[in-house]
VOBA-1610 file (N, C-alpha, C; in pm, whole numbers, padded with zeros to 5 digits, always signed):
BEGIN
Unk+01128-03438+01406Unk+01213-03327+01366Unk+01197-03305+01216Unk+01218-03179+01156Unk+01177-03137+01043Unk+01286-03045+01000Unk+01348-03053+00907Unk+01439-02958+00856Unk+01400-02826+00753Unk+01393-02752+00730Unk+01304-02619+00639Unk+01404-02568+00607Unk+01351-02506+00446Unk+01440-02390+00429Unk+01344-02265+00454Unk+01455-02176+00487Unk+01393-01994+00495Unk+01553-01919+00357Unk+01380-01820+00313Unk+01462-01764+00185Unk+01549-01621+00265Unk+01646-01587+00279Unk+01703-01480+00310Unk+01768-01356+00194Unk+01657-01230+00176Unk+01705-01130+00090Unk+01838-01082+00148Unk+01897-00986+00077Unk+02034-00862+00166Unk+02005-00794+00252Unk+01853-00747+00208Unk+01828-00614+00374Unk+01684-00626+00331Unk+01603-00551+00431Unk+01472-00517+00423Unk+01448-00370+00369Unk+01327-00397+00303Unk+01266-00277+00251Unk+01265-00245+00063Unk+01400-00374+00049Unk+01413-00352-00132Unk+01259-00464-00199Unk+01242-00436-00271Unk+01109-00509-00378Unk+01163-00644-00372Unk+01124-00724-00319Unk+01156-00864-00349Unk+01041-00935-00368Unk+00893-00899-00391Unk+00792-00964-00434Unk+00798-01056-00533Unk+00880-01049-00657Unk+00857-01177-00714Unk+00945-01291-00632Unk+00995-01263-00587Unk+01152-01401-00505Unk+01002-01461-00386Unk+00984-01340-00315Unk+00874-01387-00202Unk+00775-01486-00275Unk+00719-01451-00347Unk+00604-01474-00389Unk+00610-01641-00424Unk+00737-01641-00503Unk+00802-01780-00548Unk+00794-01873-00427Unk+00892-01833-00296Unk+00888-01897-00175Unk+00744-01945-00096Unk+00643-01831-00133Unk+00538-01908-00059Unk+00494-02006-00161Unk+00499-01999-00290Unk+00423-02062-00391Unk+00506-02231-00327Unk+00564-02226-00315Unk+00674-02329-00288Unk+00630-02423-00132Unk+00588-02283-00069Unk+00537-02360+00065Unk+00443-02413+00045Unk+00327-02371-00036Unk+00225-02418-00011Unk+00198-02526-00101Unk+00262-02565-00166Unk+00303-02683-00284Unk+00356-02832-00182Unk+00378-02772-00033Unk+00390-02917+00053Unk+00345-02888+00177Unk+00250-02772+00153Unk+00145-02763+00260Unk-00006-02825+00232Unk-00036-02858+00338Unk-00227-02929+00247Unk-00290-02876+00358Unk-00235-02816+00484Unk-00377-02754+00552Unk-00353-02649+00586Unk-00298-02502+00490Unk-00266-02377+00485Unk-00381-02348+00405Unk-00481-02314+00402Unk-00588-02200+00342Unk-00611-02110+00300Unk-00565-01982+00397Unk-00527-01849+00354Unk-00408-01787+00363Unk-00399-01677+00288Unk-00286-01639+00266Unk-00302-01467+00298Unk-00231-01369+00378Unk-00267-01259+00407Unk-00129-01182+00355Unk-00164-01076+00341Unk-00118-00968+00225Unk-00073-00851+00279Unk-00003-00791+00312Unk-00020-00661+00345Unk+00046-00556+00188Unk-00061-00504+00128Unk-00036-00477-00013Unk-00093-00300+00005Unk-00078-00190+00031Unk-00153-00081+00040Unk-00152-00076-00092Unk-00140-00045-00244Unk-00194+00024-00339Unk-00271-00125-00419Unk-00237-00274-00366Unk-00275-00381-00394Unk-00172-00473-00547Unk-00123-00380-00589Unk-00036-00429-00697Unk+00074-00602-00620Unk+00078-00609-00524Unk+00131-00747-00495Unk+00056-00810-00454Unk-00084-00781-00421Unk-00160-00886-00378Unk-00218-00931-00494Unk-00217-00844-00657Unk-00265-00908-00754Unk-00180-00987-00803Unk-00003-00989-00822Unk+00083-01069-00813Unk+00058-01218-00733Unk+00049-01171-00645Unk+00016-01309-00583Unk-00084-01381-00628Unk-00189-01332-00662Unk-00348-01416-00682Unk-00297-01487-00817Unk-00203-01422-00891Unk-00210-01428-01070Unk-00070-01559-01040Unk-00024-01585-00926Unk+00089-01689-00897Unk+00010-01828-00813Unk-00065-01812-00746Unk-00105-01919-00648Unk-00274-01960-00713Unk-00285-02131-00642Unk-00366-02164-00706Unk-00531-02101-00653Unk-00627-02141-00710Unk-00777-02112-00676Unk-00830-02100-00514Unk-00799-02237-00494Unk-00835-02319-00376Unk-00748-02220-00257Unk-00695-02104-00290Unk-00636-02076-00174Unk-00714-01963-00151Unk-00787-01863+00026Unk-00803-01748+00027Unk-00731-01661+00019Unk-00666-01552-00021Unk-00597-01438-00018Unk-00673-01299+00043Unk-00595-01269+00138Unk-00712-01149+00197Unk-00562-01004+00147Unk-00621-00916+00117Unk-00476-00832+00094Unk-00572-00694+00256Unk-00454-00657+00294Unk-00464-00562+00416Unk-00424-00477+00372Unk-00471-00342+00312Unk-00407-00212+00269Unk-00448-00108+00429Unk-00363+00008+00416Unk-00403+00117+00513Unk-00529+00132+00511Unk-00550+00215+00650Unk-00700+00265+00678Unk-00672+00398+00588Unk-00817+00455+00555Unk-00791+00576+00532Unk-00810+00660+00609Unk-00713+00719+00556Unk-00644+00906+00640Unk-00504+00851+00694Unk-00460+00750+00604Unk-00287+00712+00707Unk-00201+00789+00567Unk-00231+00817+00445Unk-00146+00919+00394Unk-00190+01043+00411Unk-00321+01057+00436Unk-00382+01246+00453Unk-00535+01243+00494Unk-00590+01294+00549Unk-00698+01319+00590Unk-00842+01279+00425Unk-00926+01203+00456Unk-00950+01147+00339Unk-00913+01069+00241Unk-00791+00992+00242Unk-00684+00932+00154Unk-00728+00777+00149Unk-00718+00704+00050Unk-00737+00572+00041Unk-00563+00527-00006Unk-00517+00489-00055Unk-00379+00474-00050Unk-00385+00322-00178Unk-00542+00270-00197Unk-00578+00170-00229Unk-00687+00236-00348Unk-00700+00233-00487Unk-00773+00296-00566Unk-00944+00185-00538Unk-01049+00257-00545Unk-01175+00149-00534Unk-01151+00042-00658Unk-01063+00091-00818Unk-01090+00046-00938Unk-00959-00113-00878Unk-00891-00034-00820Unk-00798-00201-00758Unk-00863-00281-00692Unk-00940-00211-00568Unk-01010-00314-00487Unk-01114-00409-00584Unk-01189-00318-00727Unk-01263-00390-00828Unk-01214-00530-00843Unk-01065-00512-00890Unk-00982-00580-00967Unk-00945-00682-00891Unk-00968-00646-00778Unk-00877-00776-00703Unk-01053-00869-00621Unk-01116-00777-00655Unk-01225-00862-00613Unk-01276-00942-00714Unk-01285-00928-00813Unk-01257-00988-00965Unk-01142-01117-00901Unk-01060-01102-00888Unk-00969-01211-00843Unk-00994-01332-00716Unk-01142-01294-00674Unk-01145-01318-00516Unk-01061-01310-00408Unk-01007-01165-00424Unk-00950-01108-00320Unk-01005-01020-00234Unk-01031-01047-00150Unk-01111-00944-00044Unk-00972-00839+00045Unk-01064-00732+00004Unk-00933-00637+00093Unk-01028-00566+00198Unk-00905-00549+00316Unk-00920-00453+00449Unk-00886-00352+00490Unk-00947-00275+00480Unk-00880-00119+00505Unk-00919-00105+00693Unk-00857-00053+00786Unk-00857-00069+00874Unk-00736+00027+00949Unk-00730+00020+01130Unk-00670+00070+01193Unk-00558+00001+01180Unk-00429+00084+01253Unk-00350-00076+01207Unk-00358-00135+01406Unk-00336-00260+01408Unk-00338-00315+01525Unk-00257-00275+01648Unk-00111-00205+01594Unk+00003-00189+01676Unk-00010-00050+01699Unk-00049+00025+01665Unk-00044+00152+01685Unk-00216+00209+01661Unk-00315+00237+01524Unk-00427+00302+01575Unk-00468+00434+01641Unk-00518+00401+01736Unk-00585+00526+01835Unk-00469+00569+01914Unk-00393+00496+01963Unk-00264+00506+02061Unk-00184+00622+01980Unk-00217+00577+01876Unk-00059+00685+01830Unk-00129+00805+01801Unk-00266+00848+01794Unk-00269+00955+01850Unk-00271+01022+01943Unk-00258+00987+02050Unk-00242+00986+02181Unk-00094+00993+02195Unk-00019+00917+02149Unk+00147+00923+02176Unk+00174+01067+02122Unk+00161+01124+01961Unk+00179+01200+01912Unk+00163+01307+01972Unk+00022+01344+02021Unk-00010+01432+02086Unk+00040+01488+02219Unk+00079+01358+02329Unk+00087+01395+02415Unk+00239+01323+02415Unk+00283+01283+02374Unk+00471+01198+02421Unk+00443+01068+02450Unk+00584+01009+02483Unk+00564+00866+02536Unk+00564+00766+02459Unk+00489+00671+02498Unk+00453+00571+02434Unk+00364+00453+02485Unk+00272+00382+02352Unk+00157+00288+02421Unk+00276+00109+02489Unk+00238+00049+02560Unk+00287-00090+02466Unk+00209-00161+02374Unk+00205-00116+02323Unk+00165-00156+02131Unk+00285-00137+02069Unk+00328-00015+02127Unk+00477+00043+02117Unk+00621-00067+02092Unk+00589-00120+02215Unk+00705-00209+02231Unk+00691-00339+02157Unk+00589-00365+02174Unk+00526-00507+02093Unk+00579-00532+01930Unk+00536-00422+01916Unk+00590-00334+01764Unk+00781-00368+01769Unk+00801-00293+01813Unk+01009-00275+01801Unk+01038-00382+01844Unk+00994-00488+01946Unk+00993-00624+01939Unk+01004-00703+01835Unk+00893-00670+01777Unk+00888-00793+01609Unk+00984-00723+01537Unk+01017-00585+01536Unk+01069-00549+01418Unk+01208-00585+01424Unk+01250-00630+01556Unk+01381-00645+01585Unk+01437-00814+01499Unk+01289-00867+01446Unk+01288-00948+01287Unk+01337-00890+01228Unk+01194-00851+01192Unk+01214-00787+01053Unk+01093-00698+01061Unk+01110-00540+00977Unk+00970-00479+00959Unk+00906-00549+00882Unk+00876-00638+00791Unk+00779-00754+00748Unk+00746-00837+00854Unk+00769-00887+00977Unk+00749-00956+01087Unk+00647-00904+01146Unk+00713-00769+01213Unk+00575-00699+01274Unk+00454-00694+01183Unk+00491-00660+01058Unk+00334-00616+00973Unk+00281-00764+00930Unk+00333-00838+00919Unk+00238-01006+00968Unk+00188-01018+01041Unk+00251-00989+01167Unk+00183-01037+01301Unk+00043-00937+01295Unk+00113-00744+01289Unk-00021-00686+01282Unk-00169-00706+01176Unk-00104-00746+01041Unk-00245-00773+00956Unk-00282-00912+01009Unk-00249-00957+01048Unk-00319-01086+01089Unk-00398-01111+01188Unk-00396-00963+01327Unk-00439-00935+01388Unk-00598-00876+01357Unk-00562-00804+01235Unk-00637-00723+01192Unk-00729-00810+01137Unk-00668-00911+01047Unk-00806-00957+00934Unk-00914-01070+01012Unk-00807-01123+01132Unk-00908-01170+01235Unk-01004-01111+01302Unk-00983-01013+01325Unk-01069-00925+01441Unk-01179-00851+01354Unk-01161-00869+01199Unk-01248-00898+01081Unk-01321-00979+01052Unk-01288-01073+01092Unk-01370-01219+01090Unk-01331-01211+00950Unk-01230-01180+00882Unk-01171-01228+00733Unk-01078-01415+00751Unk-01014-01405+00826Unk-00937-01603+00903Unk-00990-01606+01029Unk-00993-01745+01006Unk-00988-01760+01143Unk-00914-01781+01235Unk-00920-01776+01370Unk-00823-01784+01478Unk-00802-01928+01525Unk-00678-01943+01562Unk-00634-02122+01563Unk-00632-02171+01460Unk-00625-02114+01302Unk-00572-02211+01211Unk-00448-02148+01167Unk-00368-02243+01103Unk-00225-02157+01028Unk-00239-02094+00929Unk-00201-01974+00920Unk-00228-01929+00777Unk-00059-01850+00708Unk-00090-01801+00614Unk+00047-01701+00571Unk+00052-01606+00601Unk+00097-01540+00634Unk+00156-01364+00647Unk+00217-01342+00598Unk+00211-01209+00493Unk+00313-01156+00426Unk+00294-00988+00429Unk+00471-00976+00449Unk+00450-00833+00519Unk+00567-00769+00451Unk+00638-00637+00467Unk+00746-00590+00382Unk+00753-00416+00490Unk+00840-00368+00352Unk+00833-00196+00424Unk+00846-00126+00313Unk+00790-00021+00300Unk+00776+00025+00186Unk+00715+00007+00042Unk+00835-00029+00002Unk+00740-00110-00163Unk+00744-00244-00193Unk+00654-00315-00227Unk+00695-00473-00239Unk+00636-00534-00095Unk+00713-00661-00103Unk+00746-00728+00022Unk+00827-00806-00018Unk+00881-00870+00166Unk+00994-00912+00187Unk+00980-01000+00301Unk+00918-01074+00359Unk+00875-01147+00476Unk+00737-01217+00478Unk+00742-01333+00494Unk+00679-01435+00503Unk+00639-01528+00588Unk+00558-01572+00697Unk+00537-01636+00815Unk+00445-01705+00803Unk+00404-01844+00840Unk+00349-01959+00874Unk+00298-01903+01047Unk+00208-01834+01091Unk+00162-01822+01206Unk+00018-01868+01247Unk-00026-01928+01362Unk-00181-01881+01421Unk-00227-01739+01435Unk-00292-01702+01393Unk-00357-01583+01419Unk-00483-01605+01556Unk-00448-01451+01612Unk-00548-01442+01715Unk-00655-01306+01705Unk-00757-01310+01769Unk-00823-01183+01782Unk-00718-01057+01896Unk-00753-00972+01888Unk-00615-00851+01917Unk-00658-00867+02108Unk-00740-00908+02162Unk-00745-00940+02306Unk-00665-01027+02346Unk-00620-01171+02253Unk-00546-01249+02258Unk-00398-01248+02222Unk-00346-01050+02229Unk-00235-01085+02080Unk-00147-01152+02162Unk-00101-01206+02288Unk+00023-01289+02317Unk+00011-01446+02308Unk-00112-01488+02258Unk-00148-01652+02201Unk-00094-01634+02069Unk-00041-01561+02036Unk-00027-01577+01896Unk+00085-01627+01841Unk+00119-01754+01776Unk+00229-01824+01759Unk+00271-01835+01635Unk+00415-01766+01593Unk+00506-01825+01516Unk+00542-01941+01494Unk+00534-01953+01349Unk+00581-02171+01344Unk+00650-02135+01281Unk+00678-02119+01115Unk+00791-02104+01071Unk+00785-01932+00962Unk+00915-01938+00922Unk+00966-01840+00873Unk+01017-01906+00724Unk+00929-01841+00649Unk+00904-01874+00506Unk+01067-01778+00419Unk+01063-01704+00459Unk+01153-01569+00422Unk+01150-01432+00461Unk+01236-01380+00459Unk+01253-01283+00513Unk+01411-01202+00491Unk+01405-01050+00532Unk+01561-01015+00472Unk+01653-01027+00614Unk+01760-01077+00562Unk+01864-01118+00663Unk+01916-00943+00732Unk+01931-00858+00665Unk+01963-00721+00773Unk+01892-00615+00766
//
C-alpha cells in the first residue's frame, strides 16, 4: 500500500501551469522509471515552461492542434516556437485529435454522435485535462513519439495553461480501452 498526494486547483480551465508544473517536478523527483513527459501545449509557451523546470534526462513531447482546428490553414503553434522548443529537445505533434478527428466531421455534418463521443464526456466527467491526457497520449503513441506499456506523464488543461496531470500507460488508439490510469498527479477539484 502506498499513500500519494494529488494537487487539487478551485475549478478547471484557470492557468495553473506554474503550481502544475511544480507537482510533476515533484513526482518525478521520486520517480526513477518515468521517462517521458507529454504536453498538451497548442501555442507551446508551457511546454517551454516545463523543459526550462525539469531535468535533461527526461523526454518531453508537447502535442499542439492539427492544423485547420482554428481555420482552414491555421497552425495555432508558430514554426519559430516549434524552433525553440526543438532547441530545447522538445519534439512537437501536430495531429488529429484522437477523440474526435474525422468523426466530428461527420457528427457536424450529419447529427448524432461517434463513441469517441462518449469516451470523451466520460473522461471529462474528471476533468477536461483528463480527457486531453488520455487523448495526446493516444496520439503521440500512434506517433511512435512513447512508447506503449511504459508509464509516462500526461499533462492536459482547457483553454490556457494547464491543470491536470496523470501517471498513465499509454496505448496505440486500436487499444484505447488497455489504457490504464495509475495515479493522479493533479488536477482541478470542480
Amino acid at each position: 500500500m502506498a499513500r500519494k498526494f494529488i494537487t487539487y486547483f478551485d475549478k478547471q480551465g484557470d492557468d495553473y501551469t506554474d503550481e502544475l508544473i511544480m507537482a510533476v517536478k515533484d513526482k518525478l523527483d521520486i520517480s526513477e522509471n518515468i521517462k517521458y513527459v507529454l504536453i498538451a501545449s497548442s501555442s507551446g509557451e508551457s511546454a517551454l515552461k516545463l523543459a526550462e523546470a525539469l531535468d535533461d534526462d527526461i523526454t518531453i513531447v508537447n502535442v499542439s492542434h492539427n492544423v485547420g482546428f482554428s481555420g482552414d490553414n491555421v497552425s495555432d503553434i508558430s514554426d519559430e516556437m516549434i524552433k525553440k522548443l526543438e532547441g530545447e529537445g522538445i519534439k512537437t505533434f501536430q495531429g488529429i485529435h484522437a477523440f474526435s478527428g474525422a468523426a466530428r466531421g461527420v457528427t457536424n455534418k450529419y447529427g448524432g454522435f461517434s463513441p469517441l463521443d462518449v469516451v470523451a464526456d466520460t473522461l471529462r466527467m474528471f476533468s477536461h485535462g483528463v480527457k486531453v491526457a488520455a487523448e495526446i497520449s493516444i496520439m503521440a503513441c500512434d506517433a511512435g513519439l512513447v512508447p506503449v506499456g511504459e508509464e509516462i506523464i500526461a499533462i492536459g488543461g482547457r483553454a490556457h495553461g494547464v491543470d491536470t496531470a496523470v501517471i498513465l500507460t499509454p496505448v496505440n488508439s486500436k487499444h484505447l480501452f488497455n489504457m490504464k490510469f495509475h495515479e493522479i498527479i493533479a488536477m482541478p477539484r470542480d
